[in-house]
C-alpha positions as CSV (number, residue, x, y, z in Angstrom):
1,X,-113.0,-42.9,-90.3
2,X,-111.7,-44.4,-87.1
3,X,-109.2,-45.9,-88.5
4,X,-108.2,-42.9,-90.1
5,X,-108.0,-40.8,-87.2
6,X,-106.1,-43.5,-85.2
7,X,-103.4,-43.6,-88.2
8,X,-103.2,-39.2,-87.4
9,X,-103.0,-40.2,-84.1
10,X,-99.6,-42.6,-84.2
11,X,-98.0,-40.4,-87.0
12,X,-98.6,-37.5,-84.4
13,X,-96.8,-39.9,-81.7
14,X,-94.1,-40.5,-83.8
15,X,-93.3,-37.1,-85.1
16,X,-92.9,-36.0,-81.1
17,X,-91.0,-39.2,-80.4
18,X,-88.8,-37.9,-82.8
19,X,-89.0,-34.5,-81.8
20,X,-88.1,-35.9,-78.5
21,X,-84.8,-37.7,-79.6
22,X,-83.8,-34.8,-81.6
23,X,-84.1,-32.2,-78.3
24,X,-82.4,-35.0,-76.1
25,X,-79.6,-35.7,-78.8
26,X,-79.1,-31.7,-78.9
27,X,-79.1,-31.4,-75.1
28,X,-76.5,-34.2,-75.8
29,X,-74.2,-32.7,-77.6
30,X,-74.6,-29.4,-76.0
31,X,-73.6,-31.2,-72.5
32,X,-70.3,-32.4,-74.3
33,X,-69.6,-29.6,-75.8
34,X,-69.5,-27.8,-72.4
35,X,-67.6,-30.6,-70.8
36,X,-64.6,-30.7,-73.6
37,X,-63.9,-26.9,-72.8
38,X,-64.0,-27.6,-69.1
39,X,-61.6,-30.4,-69.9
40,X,-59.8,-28.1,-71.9
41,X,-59.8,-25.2,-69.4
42,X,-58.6,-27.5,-66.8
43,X,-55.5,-28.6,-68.7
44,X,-54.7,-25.1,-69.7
45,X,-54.5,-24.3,-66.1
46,X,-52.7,-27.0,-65.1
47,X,-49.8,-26.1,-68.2
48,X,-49.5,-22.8,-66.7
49,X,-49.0,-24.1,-63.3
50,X,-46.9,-26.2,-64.2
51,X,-44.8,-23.7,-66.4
52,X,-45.3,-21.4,-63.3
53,X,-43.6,-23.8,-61.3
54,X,-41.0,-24.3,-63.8
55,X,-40.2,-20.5,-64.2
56,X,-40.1,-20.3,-59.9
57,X,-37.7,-23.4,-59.8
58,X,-35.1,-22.1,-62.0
59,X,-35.4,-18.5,-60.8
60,X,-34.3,-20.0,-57.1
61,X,-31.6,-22.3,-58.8
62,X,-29.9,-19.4,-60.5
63,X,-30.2,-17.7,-57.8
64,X,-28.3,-19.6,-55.3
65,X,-25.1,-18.9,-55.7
66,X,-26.0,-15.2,-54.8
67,X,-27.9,-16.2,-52.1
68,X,-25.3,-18.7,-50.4
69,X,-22.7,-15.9,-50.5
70,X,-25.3,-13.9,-48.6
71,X,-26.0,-16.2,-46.1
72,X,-22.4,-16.8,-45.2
73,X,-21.9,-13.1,-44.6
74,X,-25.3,-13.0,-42.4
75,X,-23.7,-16.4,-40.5
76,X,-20.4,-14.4,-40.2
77,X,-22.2,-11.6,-38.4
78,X,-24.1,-13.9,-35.9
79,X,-21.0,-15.5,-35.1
80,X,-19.4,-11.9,-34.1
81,X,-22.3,-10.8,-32.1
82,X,-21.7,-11.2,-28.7
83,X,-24.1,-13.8,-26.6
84,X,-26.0,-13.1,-23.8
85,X,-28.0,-14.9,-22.0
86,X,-31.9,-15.3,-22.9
87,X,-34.5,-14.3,-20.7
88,X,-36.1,-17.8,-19.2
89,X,-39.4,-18.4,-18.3
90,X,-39.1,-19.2,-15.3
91,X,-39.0,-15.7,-14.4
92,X,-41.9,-14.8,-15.7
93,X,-44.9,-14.8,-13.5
94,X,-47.2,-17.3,-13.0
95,X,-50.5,-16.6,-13.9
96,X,-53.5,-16.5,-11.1
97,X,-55.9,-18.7,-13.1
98,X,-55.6,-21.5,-15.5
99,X,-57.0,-19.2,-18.1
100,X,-55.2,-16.0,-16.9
101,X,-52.5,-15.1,-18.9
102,X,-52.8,-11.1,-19.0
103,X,-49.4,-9.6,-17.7
């Protein structure tokens, strides 16, 4: 009878080692899971960046040619505008204080 119940006893241990390797195996493969999507997600985002950045770039390279005409005519008006002289700080007054720099 002893040895009967001791033989119930390790079948019982086995079955929840078992049970035991079966749950960690499943939390396994459930951890995995979840990280190949995140790796997944990750490179998605960085394709679209990428493509993003690819899209910006060429919009600004077809682009140039308009712009540099636009700049020259800008540059032209500068260069017709006539100088004066800027206002230095050395007119300005000092402030009071170190920290003092209300007007």
């Amino acid at each position: 009878m002893v040895i009967a119940r001791l033989m119930i006893h390790v079948q019982q241990v086995e079955e929840d080692k078992l049970k035991d390797r079966e749950e960690f195996l499943n939390k396994r493969a459930k951890t995995t899971a979840r990280l190949m999507i995140h790796v997944h997600q990750v490179e998605e985002g960085k394709l679209k960046d990428r493509e993003e950045f690819r899209n910006k770039r060429a919009k600004t390279t077809s682009n140039e040619s308009g712009q540099q005409k636009d700049r020259n005519s800008i540059w032209s008006s500068f260069q017709q505008m006539p100088s004066s002289p800027a206002p230095s700080s050395a007119s300005a007054p000092a402030p009071k204080h170190r920290c003092d720099f209300r007007n």
